[in-house]
PyMOL commands that place a pseudoatom at each C-alpha (Angstrom):
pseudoatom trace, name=CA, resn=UNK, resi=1, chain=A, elem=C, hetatm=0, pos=[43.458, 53.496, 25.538]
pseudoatom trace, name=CA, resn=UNK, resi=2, chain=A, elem=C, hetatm=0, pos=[43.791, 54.973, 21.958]
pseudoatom trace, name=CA, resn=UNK, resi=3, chain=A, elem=C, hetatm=0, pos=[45.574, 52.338, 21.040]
pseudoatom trace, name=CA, resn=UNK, resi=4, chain=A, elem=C, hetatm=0, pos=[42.159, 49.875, 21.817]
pseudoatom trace, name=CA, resn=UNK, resi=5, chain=A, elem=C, hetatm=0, pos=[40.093, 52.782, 19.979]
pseudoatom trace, name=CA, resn=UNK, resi=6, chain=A, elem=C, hetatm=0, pos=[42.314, 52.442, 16.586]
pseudoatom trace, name=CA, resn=UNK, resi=7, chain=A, elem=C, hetatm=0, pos=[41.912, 48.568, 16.606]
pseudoatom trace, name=CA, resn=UNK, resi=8, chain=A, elem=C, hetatm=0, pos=[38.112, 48.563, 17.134]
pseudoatom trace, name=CA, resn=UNK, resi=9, chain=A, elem=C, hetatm=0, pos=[37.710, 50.931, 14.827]
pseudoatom trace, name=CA, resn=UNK, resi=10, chain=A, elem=C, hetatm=0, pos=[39.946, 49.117, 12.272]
pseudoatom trace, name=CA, resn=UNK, resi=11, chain=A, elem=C, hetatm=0, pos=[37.791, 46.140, 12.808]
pseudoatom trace, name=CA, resn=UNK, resi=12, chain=A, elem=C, hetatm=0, pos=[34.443, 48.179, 12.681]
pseudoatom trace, name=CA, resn=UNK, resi=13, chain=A, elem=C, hetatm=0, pos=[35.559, 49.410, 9.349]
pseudoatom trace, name=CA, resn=UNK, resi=14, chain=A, elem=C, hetatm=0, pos=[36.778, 45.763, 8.402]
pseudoatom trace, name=CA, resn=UNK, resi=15, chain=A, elem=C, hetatm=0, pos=[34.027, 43.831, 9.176]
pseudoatom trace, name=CA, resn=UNK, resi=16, chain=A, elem=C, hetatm=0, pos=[31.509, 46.881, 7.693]
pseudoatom trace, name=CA, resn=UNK, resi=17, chain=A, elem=C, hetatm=0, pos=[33.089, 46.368, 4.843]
pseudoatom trace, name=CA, resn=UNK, resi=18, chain=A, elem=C, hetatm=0, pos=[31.697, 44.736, 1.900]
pseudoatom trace, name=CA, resn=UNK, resi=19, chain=A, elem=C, hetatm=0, pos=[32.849, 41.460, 0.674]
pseudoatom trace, name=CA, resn=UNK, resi=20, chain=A, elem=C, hetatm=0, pos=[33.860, 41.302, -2.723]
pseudoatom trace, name=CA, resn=UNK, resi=21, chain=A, elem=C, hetatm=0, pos=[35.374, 37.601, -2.836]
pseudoatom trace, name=CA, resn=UNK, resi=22, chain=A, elem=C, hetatm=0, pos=[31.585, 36.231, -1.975]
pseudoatom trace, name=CA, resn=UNK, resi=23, chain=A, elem=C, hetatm=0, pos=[30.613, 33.388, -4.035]
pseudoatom trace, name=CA, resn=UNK, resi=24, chain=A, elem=C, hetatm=0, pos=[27.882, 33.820, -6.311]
pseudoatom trace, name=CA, resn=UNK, resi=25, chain=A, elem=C, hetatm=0, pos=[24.604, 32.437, -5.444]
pseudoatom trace, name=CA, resn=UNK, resi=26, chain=A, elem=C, hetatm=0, pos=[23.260, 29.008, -6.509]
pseudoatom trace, name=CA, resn=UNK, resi=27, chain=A, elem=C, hetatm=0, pos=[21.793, 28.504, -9.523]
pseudoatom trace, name=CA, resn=UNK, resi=28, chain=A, elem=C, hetatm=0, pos=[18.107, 28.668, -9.184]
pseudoatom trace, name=CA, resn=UNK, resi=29, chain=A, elem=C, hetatm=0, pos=[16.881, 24.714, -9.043]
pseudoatom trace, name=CA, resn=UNK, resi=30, chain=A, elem=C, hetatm=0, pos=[14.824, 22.964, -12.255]
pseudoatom trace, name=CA, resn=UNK, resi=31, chain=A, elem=C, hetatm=0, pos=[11.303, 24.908, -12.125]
pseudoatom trace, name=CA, resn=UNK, resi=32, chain=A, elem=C, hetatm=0, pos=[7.882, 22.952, -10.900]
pseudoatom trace, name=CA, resn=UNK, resi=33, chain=A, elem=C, hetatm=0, pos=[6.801, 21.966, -14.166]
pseudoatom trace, name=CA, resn=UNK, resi=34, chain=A, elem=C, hetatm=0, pos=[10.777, 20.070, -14.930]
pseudoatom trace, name=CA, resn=UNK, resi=35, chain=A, elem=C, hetatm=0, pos=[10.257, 18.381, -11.618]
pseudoatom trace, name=CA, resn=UNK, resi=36, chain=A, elem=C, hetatm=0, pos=[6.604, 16.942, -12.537]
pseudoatom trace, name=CA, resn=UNK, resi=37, chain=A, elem=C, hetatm=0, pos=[7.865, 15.936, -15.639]
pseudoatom trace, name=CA, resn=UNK, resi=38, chain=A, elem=C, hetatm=0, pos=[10.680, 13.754, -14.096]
pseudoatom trace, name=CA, resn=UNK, resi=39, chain=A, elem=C, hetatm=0, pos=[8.090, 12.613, -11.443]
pseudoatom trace, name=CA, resn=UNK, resi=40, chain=A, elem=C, hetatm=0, pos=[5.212, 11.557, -14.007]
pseudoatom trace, name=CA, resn=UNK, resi=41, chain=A, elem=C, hetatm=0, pos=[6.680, 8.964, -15.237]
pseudoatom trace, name=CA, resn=UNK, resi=42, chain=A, elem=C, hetatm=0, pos=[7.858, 7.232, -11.867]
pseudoatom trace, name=CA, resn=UNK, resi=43, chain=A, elem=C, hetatm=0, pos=[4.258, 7.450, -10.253]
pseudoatom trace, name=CA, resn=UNK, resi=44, chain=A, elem=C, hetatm=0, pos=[2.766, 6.094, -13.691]
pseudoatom trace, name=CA, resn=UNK, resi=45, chain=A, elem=C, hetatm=0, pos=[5.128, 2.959, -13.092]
pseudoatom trace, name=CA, resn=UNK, resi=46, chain=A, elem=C, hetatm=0, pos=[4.604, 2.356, -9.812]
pseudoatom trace, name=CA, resn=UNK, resi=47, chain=A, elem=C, hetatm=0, pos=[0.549, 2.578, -10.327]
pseudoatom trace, name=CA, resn=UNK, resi=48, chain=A, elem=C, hetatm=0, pos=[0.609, -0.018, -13.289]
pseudoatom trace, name=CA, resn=UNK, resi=49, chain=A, elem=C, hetatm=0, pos=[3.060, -2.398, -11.923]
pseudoatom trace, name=CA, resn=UNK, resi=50, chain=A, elem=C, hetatm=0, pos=[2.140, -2.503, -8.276]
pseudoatom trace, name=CA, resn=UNK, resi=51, chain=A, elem=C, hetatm=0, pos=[-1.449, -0.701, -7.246]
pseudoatom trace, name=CA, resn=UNK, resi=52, chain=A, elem=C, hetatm=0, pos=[-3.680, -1.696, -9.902]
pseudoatom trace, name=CA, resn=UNK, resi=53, chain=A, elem=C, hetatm=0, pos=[-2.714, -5.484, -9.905]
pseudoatom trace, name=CA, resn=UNK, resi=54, chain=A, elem=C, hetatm=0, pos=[-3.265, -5.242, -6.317]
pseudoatom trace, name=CA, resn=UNK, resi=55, chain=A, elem=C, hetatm=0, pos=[-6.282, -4.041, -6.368]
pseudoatom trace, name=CA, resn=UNK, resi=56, chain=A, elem=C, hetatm=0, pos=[-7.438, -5.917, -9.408]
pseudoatom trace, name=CA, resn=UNK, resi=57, chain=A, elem=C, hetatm=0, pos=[-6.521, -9.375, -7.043]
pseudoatom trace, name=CA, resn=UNK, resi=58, chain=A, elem=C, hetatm=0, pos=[-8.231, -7.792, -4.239]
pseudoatom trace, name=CA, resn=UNK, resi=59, chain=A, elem=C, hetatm=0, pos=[-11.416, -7.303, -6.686]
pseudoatom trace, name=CA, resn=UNK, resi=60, chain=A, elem=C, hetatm=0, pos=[-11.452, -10.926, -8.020]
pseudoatom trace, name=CA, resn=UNK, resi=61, chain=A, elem=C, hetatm=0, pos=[-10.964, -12.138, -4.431]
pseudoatom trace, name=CA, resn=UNK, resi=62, chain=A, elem=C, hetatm=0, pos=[-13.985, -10.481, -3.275]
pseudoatom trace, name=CA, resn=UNK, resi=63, chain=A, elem=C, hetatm=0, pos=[-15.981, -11.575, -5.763]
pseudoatom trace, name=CA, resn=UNK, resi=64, chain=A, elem=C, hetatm=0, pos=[-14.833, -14.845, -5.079]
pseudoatom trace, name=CA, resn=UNK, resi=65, chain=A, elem=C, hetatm=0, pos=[-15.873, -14.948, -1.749]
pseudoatom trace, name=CA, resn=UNK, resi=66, chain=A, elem=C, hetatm=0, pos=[-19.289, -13.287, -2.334]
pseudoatom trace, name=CA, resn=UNK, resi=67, chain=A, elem=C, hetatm=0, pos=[-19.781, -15.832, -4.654]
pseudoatom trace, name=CA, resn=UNK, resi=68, chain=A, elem=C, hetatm=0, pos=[-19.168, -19.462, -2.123]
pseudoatom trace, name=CA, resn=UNK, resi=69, chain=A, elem=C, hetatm=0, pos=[-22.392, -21.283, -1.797]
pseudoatom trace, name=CA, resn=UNK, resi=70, chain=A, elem=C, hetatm=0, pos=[-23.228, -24.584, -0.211]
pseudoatom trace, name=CA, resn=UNK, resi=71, chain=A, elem=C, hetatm=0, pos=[-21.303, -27.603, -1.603]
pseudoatom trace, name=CA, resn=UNK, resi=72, chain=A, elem=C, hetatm=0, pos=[-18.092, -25.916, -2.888]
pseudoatom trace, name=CA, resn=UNK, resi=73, chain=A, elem=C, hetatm=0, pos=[-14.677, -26.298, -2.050]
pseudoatom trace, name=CA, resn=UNK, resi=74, chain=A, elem=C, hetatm=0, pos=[-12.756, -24.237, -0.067]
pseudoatom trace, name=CA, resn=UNK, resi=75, chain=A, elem=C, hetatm=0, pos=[-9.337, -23.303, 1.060]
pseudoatom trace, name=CA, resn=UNK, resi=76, chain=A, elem=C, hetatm=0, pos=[-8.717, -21.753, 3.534]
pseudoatom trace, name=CA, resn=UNK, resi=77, chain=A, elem=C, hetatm=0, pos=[-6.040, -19.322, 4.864]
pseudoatom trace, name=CA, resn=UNK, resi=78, chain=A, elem=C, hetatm=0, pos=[-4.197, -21.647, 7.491]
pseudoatom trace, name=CA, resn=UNK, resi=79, chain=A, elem=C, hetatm=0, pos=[-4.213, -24.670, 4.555]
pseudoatom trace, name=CA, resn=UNK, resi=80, chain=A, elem=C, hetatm=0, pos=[-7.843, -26.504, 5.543]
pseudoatom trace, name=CA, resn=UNK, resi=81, chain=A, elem=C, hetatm=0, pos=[-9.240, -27.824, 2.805]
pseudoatom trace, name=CA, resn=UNK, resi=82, chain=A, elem=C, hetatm=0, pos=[-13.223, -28.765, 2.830]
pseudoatom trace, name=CA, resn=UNK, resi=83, chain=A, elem=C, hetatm=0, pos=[-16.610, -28.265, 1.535]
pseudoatom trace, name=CA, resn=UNK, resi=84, chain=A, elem=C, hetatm=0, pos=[-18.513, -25.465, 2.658]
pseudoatom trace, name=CA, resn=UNK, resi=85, chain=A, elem=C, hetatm=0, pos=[-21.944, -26.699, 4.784]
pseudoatom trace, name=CA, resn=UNK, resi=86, chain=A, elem=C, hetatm=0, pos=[-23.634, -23.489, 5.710]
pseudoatom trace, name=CA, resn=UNK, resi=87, chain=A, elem=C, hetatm=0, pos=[-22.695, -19.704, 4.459]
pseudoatom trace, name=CA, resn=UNK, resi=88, chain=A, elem=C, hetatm=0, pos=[-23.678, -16.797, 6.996]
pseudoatom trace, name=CA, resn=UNK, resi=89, chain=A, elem=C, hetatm=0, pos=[-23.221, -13.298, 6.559]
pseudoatom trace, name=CA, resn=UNK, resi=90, chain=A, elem=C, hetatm=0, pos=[-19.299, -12.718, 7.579]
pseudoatom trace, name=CA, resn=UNK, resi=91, chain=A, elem=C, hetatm=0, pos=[-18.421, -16.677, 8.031]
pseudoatom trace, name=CA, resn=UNK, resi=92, chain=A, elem=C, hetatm=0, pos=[-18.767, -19.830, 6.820]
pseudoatom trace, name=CA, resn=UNK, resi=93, chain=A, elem=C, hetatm=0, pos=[-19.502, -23.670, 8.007]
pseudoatom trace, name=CA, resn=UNK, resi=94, chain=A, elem=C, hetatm=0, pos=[-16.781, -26.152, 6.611]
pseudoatom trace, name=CA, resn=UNK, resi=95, chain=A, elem=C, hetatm=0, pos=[-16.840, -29.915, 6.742]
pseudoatom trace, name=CA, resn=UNK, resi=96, chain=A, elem=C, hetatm=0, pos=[-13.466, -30.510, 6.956]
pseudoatom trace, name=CA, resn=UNK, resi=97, chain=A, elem=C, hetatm=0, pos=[-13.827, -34.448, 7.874]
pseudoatom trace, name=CA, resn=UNK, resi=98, chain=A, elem=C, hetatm=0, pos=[-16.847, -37.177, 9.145]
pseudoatom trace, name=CA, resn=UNK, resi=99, chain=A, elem=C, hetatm=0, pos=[-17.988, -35.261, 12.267]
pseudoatom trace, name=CA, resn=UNK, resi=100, chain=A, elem=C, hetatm=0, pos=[-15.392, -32.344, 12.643]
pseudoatom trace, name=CA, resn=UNK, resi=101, chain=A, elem=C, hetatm=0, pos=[-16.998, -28.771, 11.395]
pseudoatom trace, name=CA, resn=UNK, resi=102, chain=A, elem=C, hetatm=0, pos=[-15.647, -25.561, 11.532]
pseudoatom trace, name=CA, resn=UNK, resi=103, chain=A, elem=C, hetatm=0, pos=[-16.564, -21.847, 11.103]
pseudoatom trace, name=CA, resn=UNK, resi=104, chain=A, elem=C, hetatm=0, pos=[-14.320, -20.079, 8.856]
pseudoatom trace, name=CA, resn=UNK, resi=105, chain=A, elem=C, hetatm=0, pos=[-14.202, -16.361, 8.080]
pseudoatom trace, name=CA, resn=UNK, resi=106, chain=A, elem=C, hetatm=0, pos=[-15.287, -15.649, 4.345]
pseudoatom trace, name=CA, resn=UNK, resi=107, chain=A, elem=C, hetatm=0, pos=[-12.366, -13.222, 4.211]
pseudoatom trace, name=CA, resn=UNK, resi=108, chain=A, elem=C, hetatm=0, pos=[-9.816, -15.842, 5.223]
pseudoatom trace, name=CA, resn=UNK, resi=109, chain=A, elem=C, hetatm=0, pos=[-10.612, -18.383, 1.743]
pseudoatom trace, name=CA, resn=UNK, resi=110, chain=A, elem=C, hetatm=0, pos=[-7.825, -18.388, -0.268]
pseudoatom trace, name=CA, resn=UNK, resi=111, chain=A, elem=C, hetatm=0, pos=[-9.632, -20.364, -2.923]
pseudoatom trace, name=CA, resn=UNK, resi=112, chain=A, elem=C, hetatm=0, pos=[-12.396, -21.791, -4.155]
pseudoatom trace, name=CA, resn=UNK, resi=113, chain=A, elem=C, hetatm=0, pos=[-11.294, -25.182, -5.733]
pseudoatom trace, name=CA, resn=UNK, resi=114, chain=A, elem=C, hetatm=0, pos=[-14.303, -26.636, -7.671]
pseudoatom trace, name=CA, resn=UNK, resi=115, chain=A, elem=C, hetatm=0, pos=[-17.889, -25.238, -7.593]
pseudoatom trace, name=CA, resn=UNK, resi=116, chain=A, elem=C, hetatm=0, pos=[-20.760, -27.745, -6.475]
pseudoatom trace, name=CA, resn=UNK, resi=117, chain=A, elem=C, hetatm=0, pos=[-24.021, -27.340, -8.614]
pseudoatom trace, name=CA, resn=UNK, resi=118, chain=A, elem=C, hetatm=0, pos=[-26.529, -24.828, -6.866]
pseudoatom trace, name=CA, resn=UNK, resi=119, chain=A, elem=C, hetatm=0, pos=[-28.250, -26.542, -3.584]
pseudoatom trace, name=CA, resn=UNK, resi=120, chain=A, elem=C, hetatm=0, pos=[-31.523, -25.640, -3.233]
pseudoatom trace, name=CA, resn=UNK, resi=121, chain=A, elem=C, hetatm=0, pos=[-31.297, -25.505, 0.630]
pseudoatom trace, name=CA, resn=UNK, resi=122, chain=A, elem=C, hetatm=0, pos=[-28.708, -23.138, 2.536]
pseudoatom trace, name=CA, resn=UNK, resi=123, chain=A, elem=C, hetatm=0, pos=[-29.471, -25.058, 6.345]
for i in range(1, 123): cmd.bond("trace and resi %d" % i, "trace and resi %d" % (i + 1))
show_as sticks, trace
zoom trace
């Protein structure tokens, strides 16, 4: 029985001990500001090489299709091409061929090929 007492005492004392062979502790890490300065850079080249063209294209394309009257030529997202008859609110009316019309959504014109002068009428 004293024999158990003098070992967990030993390791009481042993494992109260303090360690001296610790390692130290890690470096502190680059502060905030050397972080946003590596960062800066990166989100400036990702915003002038891949959002703002985007959203330039997506500008010109809605002005594009704000802009399709009657008489123009249009293409269209599934590869129709055909002159617009009748422009609605959210679609348009496209004579593809003698006797075969179709309504197109404005959104899905991929281009507008060559403008027809103004026509007066929009029926």
């Amino acid at each position: 029985m004293r024999d158990k007492m003098v070992i967990a005492g030993a390791l009481l004392t042993l494992m109260a001990a303090p360690a001296f062979a610790q390692a130290a502790g890690a470096p502190p890490g680059p502060s905030l500001i050397m972080q946003l300065v590596f960062f800066l850079p990166l989100i400036l080249i990702f915003y002038f090489l891949l959002i703002r063209p985007q959203q330039q294209r997506a500008k010109k394309h809605a002005e594009m299709i704000a802009a399709i009257k009657r008489g123009d030529t249009v293409v269209t997202s599934g590869g129709l091409i055909g002159k617009v008859n009748k422009v609605n609110d959210g679609e348009i009316s496209v004579d593809l061929a003698d006797n075969v019309r179709v309504r197109v959504v404005k959104s899905m014109v991929l281009e507008v090929r060559n403008k027809a002068e103004p026509v007066p009428a929009n029926d």
